[in-house]
C-alpha positions as CSV (number, residue, x, y, z in Angstrom):
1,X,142.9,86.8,133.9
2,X,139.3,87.9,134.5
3,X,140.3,91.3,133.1
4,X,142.0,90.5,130.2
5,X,138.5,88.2,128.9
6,X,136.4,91.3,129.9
7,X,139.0,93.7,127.5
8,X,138.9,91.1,125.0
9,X,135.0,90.7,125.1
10,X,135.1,94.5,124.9
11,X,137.6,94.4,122.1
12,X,136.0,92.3,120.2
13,X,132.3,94.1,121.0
14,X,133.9,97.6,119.9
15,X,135.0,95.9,116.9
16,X,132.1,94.6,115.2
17,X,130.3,97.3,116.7
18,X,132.6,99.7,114.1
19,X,132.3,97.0,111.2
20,X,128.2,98.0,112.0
21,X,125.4,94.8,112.0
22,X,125.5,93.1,108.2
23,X,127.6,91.9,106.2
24,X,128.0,90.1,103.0
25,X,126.7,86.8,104.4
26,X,123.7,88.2,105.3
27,X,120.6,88.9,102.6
28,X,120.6,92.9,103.6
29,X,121.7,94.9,101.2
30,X,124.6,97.6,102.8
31,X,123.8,101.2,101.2
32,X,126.1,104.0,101.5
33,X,126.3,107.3,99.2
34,X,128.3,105.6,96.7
35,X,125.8,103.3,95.8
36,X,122.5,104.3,97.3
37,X,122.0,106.4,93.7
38,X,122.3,103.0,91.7
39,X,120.8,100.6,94.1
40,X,117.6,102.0,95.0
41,X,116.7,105.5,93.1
42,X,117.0,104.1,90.1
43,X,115.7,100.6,90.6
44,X,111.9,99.8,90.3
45,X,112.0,97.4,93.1
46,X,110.7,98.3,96.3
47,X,112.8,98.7,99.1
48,X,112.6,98.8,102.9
49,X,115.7,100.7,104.2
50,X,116.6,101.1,108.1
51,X,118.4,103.5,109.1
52,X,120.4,102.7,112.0
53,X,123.5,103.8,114.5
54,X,126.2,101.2,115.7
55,X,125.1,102.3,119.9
56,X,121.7,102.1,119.5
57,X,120.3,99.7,121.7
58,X,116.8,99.1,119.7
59,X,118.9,98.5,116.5
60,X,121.1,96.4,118.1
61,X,117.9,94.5,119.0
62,X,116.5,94.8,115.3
63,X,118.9,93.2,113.8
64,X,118.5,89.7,113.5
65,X,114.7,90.1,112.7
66,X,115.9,92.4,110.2
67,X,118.0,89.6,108.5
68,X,115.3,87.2,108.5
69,X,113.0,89.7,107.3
70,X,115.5,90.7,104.2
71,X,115.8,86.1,103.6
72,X,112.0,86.1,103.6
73,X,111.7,88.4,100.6
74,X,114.7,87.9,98.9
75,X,113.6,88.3,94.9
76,X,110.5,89.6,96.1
77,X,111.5,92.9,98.0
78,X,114.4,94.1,98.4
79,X,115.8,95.2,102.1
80,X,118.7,97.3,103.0
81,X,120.3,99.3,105.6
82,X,122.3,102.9,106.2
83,X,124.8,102.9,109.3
84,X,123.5,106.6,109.6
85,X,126.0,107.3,112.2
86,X,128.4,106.9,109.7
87,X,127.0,108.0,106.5
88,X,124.8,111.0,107.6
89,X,124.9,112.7,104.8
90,X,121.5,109.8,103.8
91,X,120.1,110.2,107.0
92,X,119.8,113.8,106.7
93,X,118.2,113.6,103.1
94,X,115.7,111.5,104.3
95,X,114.8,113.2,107.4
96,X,115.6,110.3,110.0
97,X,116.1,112.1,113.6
98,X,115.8,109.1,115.1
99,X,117.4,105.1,114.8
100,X,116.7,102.7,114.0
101,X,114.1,104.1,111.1
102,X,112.5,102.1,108.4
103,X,111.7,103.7,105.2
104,X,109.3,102.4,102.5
105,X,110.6,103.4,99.0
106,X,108.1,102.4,96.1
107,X,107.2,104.2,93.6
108,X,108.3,107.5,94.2
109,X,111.7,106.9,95.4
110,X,112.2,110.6,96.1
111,X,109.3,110.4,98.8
112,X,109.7,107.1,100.5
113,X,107.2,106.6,103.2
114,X,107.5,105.9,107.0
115,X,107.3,102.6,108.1
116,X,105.2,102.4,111.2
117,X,104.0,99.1,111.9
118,X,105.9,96.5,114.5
119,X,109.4,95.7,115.2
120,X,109.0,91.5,114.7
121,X,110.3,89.8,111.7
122,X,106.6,88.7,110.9
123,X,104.9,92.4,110.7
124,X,107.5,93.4,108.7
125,X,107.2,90.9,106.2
126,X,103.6,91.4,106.3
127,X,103.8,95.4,106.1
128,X,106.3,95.1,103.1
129,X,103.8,92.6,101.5
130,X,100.9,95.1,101.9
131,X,102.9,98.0,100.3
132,X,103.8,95.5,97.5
133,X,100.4,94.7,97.0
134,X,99.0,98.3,96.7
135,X,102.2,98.9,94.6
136,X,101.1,96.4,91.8
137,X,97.0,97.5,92.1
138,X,98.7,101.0,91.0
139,X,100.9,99.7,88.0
140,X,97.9,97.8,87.1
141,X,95.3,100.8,86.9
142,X,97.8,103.0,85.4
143,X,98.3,105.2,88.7
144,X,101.7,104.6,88.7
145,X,104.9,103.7,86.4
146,X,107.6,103.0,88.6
147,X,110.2,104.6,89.9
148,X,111.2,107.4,86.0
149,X,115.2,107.1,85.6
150,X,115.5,109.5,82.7
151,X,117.1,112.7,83.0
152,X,113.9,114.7,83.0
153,X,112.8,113.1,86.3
154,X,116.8,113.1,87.9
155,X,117.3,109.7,87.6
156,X,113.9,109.0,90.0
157,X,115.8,111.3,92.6
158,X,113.9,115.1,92.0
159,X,112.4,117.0,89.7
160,X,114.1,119.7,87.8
161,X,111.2,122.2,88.7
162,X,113.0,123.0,91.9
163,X,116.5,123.7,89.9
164,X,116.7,127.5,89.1
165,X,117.6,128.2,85.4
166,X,119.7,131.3,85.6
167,X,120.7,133.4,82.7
168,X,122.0,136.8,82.0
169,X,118.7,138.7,82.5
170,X,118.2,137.3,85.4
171,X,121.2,136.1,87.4
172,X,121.6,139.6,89.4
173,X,118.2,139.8,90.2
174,X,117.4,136.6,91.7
175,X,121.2,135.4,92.8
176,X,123.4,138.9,93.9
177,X,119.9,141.0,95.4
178,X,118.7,138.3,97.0
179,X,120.4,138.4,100.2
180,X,120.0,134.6,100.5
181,X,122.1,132.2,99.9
182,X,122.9,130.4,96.5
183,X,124.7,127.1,94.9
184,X,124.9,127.7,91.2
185,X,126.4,125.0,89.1
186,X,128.0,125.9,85.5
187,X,127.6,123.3,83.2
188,X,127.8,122.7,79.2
189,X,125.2,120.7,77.9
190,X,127.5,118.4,76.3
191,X,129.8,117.4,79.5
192,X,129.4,114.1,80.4
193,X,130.2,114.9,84.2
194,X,127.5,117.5,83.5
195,X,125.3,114.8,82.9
196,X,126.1,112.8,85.8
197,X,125.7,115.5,88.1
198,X,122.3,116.2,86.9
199,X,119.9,114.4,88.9
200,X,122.3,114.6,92.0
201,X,121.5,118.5,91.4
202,X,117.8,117.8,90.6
203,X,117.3,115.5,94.1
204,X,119.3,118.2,96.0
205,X,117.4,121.0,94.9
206,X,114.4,119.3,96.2
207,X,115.6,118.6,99.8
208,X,117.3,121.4,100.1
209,X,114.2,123.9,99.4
210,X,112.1,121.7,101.7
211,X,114.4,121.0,104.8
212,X,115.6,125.1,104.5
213,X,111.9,126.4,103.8
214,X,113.2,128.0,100.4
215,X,116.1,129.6,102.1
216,X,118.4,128.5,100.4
217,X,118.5,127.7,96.7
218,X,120.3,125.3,94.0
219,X,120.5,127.2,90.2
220,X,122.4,126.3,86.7
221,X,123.7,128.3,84.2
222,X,124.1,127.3,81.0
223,X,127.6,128.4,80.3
224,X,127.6,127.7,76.7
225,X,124.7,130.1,76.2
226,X,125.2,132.6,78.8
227,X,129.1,133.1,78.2
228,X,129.3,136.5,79.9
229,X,127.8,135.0,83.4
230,X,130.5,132.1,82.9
231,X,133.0,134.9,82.0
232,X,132.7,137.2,84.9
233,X,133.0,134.3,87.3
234,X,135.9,132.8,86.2
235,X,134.8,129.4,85.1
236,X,137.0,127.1,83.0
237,X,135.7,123.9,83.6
238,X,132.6,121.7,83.5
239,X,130.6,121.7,85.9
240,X,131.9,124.2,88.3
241,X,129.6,125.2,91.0
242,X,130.0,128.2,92.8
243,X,128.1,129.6,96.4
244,X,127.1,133.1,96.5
245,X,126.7,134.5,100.0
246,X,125.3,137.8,100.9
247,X,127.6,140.4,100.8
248,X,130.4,138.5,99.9
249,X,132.2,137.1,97.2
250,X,131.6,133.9,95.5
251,X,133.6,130.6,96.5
252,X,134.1,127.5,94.6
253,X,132.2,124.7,95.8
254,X,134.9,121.9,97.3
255,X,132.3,119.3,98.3
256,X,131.6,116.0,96.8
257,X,129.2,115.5,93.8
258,X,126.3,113.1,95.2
259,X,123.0,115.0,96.3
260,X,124.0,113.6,100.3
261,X,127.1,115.6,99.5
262,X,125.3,119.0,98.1
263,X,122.8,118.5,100.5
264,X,124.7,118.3,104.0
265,X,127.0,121.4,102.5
266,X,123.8,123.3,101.9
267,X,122.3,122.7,105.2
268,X,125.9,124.0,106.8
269,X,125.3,126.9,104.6
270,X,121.5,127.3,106.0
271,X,123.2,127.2,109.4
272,X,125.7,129.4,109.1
273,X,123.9,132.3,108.0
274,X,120.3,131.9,109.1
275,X,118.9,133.7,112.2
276,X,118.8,132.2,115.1
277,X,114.8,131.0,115.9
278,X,112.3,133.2,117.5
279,X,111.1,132.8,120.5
280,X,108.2,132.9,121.4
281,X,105.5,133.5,124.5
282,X,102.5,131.2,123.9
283,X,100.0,133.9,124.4
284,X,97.0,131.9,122.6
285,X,96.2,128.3,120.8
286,X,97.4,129.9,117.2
287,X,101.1,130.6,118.5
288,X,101.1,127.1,120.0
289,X,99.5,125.6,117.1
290,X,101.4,127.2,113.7
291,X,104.6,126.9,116.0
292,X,103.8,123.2,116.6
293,X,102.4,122.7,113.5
294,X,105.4,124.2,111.3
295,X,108.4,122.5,113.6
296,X,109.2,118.8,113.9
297,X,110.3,119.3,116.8
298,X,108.6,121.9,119.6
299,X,110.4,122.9,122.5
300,X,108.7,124.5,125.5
301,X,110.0,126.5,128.7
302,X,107.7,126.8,131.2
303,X,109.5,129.1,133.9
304,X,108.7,130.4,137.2
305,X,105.9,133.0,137.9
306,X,107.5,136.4,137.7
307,X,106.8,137.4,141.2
308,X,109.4,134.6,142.1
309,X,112.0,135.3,140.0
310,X,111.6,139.6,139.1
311,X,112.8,140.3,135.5
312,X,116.2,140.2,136.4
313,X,115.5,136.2,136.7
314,X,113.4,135.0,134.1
315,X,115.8,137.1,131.1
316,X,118.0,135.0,132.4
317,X,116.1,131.8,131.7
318,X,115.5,133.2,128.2
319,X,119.0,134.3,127.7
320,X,119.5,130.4,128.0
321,X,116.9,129.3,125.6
322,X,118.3,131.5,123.1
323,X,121.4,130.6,123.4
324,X,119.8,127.3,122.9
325,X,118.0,127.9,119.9
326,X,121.2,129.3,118.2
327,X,122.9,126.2,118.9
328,X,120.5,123.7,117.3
329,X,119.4,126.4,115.2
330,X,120.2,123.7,112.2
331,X,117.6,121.7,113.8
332,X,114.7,123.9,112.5
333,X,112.8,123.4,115.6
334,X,110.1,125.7,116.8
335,X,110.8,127.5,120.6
336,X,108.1,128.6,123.2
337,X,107.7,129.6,126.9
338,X,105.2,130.4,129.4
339,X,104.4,131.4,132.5
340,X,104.1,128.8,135.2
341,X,100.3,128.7,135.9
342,X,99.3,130.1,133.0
343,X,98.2,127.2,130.9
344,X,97.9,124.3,133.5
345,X,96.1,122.1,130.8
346,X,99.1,122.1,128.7
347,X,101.3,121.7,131.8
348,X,98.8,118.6,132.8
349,X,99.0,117.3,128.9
350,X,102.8,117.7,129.3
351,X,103.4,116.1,132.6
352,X,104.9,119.4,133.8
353,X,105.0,120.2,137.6
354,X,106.6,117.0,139.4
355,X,110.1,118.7,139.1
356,X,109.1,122.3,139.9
357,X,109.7,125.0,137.3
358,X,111.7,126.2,135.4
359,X,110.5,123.0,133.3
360,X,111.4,121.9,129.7
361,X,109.2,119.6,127.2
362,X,109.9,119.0,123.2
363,X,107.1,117.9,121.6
364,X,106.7,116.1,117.8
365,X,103.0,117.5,117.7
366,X,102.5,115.1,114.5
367,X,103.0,112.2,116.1
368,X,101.6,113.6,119.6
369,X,104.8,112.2,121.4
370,X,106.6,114.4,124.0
371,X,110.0,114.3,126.2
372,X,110.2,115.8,129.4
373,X,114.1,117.8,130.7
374,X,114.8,115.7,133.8
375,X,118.5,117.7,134.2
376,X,119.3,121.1,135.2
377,X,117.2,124.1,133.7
378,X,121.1,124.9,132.4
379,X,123.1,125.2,129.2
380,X,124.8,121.9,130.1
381,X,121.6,120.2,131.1
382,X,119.3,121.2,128.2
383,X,122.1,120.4,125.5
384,X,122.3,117.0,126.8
385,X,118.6,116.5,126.4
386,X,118.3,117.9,123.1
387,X,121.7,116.1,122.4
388,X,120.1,112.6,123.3
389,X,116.6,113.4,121.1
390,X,118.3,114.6,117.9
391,X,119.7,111.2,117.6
392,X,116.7,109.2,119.3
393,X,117.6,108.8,122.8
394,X,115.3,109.7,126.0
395,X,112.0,108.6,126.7
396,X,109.0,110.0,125.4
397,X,105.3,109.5,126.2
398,X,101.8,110.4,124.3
399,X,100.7,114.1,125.1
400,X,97.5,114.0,127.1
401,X,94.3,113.0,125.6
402,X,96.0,112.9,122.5
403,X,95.8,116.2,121.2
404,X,97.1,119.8,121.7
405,X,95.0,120.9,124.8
406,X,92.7,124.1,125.3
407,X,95.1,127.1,125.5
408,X,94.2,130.7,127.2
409,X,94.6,133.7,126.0
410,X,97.0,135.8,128.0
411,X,98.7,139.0,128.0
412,X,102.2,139.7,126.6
413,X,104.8,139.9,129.5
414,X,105.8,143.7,129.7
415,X,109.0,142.9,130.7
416,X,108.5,144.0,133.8
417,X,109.0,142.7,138.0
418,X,105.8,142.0,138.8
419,X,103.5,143.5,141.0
420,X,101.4,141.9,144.3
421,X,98.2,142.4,143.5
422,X,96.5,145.1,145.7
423,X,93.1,144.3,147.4
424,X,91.1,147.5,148.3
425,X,88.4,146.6,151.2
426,X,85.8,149.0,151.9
427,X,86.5,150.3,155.7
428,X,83.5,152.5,156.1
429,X,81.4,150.0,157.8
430,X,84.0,148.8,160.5
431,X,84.3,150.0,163.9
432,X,87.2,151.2,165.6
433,X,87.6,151.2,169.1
434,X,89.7,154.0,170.1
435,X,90.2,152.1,173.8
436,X,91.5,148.5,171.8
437,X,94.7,147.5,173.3
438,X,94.3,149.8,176.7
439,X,93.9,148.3,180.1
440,X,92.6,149.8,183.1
441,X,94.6,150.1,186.3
């Protein structure tokens, strides 16, 4: 009888776990793509959104100060939350790697801000007051005008600015020689669905070029001017968007029409075709500084000395980063090694040492938080632990001091075994006693 409670109790637990933590009975708003556009981009109110995951202990835990937070400013802000497991199309747009994460969107809805203050129904409430206050100082002086919901803007979601207008001069040039990749909508200025999909377009366009460092681009032709373009392509309809790939001919676009959509399909495009990441020997501050600087995410080998392993055994250990770094490769992270010993302040920073080497750290260098690899120095081991921190698991800790620590300048490994050092001693001034070592009968 005992087990049949515990698999109802489970049962029921699994349950409203999938159902996720609100409801209509409660005061927080449930977004989704389908009506995140409407709700928030193209409201002036000021939101605070968390984004959260249905296994997450620490949302779990949010949750019912997050309802009381969202009763204590009904009508005056409004609160909402993403299950981002589910829809992660919105947590990718917003660049949430971890759950639960709280998101300010004000003014500009198309850069909402992080929310960084504490977890308890009262700081929240205070930090959303705050935000509202500094909100209405700006209306008041003119600084800002609220979140724009005309076209021109994209509906408060982008600008146009980052939209490509391709024509017939210029199509070949900066689409086909390119040798990057490309979503180019056809449209018609007077197609209502045209319209619609405008400042989904616009708002992708903007995430996209940020999240794939301008490697991948969103363009639009106007197919009732440029009819040749719309001609040679085959297009019949309004829109039609199209993806031009290196080398290859163009497909249709078979994705959904809201900027989460576009977005997450561009991204998989990034993926597919991008390079895998460099890696890279930390052989002074700069490379450990742009790399940490230019990443979110900065993840660090430091392996054996090469006297204990011979080339034979550290390629190996890089043969597994790489293959690494291909994996998550999405990620956009930055990748690093170093020789054990060669920069013992950053080991001591790190925490590096207690589990012997190889070792493995991913640092956030703009919040100066780290995670240290506690499994195996193996494929299996080191996917788990990136695994668990692209979706907010694992413990991390503060890097030590604070701050990126003093790096040494060191030479490039040669690729080499290595070599004992030799130590020459000068002989001339020892004596040798021809009759050491006899004995006389």
């Amino acid at each position: 009888q005992s087990f049949a409670i515990c698999g109802r109790v489970l049962g029921c637990s699994l349950v409203l776990m999938a159902q996720g933590f609100y409801s209509a009975a409660d005061d927080v708003v449930e977004l989704n793509p389908s009506n995140f556009n409407r709700e928030v981009l193209q409201s002036d109110s000021l939101w605070l959104i968390e984004f959260y995951a249905p296994w997450c202990g620490h949302c779990q835990s949010l949750t019912a100060d997050w309802k009381k937070t969202a009763t204590a400013l009904k009508g005056i802000v409004k609160v909402g939350a993403v299950d981002a497991d589910q829809h992660k199309s919105l947590g990718g747009q917003y660049g949430v790697r971890g759950f639960p994460s709280i998101k300010i969107f004000g003014a500009n809805k198309n850069k909402p801000d992080d929310y960084q203050g504490g977890r308890s129904s009262q700081a929240i409430v205070d930090g959303a007051l705050n935000t509202l206050r500094t909100l209405v100082k700006d209306r008041m002086s003119g600084r800002s005008g609220g979140s724009d919901n005309s076209r021109q803007s994209g509906g408060g979601g982008g600008s146009k600015k980052n939209v490509v207008e391709l024509t017939d001069d210029n199509f070949d040039r900066l689409v086909l020689d390119s040798g990057e990749v490309w979503l180019v909508e056809f449209f018609a200025p007077w197609c209502g669905h045209c319209k619609s999909l405008e400042p989904e377009w616009a708002a992708a366009a903007s995430a996209v070029k940020e999240q794939t460092k301008d490697k991948v681009h969103l363009g639009a032709v106007d197919a009732t001017v440029h009819q040749g373009l719309a001609s040679r392509y085959g297009v019949r309809g309004f829109p039609t968007i199209k993806i031009f790939k290196k080398g290859e001919e163009p497909e249709d676009y078979q994705g959904g029409r809201t900027r989460g959509d576009i977005i997450a399909r561009a991204l998989d495009l990034f993926s597919d075709n991008a390079a895998p990441p460099e890696l890279l020997e930390i052989l002074n501050a700069d490379v450990l500084k742009k790399t940490c600087d230019d990443y979110q995410l900065c993840v660090i080998a430091v392996l054996p000395h090469i006297l204990d392993t011979g080339a034979a055994g550290r390629n190996s250990y890089l043969e597994v980063m790489m293959k690494m770094a291909e994996k998550y490769k999405k990620k956009m992270w930055g990748w690093l090694w170093t020789e054990a010993g060669a920069q013992m302040e950053l080991e001591a920073a790190l925490g590096i040492g207690g589990f012997g080497y190889p070792a493995m750290t991913a640092i956030n260098a703009r919040k100066m938080k780290f995670a240290l690899l506690k499994g195996s120095f193996s494929e299996t081991g080191i996917h788990e632990f990136l695994r668990d921190l692209s979706v907010g698991r694992g413990s991390t800790a503060t890097v030590g001091g604070g701050a990126l620590p003093k790096i040494n300048s060191v030479d490039a490994w040669d690729g080499k075994d290595g070599e004992l050092p030799v130590d020459e001693y000068d002989l001339s001034d020892v004596d040798l006693d021809d009759d050491i070592g006899k004995e006389e009968l």
